[in-house]
C-alpha positions as CSV (number, residue, x, y, z in Angstrom):
1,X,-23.8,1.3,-1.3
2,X,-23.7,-2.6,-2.3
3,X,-22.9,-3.3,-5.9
4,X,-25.0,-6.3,-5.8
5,X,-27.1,-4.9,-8.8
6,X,-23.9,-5.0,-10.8
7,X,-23.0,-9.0,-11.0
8,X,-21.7,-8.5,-14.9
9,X,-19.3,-5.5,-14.1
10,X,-15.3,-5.5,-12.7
11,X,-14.6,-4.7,-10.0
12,X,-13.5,-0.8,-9.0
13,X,-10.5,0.4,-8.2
14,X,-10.8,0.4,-4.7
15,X,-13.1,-2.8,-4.5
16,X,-9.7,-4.4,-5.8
17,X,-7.7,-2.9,-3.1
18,X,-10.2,-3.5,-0.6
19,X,-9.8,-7.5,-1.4
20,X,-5.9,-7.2,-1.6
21,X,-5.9,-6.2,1.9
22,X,-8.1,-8.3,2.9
23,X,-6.7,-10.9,1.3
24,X,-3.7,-10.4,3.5
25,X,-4.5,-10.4,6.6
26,X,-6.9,-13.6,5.6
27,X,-10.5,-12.0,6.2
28,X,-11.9,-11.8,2.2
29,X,-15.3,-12.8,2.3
30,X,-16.5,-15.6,-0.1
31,X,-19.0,-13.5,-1.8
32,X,-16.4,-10.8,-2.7
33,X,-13.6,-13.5,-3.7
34,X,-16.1,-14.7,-6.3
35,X,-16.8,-11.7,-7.4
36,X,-12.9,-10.9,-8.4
37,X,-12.4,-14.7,-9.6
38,X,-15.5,-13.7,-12.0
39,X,-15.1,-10.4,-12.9
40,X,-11.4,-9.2,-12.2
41,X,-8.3,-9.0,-14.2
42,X,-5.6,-11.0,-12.8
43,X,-3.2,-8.0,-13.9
44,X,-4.9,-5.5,-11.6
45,X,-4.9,-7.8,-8.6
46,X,-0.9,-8.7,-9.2
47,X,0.0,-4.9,-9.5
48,X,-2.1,-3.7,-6.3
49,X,-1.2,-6.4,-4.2
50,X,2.8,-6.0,-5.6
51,X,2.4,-2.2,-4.5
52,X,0.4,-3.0,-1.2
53,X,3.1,-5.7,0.2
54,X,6.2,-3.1,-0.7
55,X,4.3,-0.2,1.3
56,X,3.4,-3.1,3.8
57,X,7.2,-3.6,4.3
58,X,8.3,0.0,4.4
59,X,6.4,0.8,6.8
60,X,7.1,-1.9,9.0
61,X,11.0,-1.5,8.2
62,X,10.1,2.6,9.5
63,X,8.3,1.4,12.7
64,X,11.3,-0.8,13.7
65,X,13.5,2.1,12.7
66,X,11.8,4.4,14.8
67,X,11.3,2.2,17.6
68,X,14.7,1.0,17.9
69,X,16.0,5.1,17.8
70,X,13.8,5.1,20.6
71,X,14.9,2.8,22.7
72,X,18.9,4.6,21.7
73,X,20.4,1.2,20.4
């Protein structure tokens, strides 16, 4: 399941997103951020983390929305 065997290849698709997110909520391990520094495309990183942060916000923006029809204010 580890990808160690394959230092000289980019990272996948969902390797990418799995270090956006954790990125953002500050838990990316060292040994992973080196691997995206070394191997990754800046590109996919900007676009992935762009996308994550919007659905990050909408769903926040529909939790308080539901929350607050909740309560009936």
């Amino acid at each position: 399941m580890d990808n160690s065997n394959n230092n000289d290849q980019p990272p996948t698709l969902w390797q990418v997103l799995h270090s956006v997110m954790a990125a953002a909520f500050g838990v990316q391990s060292g040994k992973n951020r080196a691997r995206d520094f070394r191997h990754g495309k800046p590109g996919q990183f900007i676009f992935i983390g762009v996308l994550f942060t919007g659905i990050f916000v909408l769903v926040l923006f529909a939790l308080v929305k539901l929350v607050l029809h909740l309560a009936g204010v």
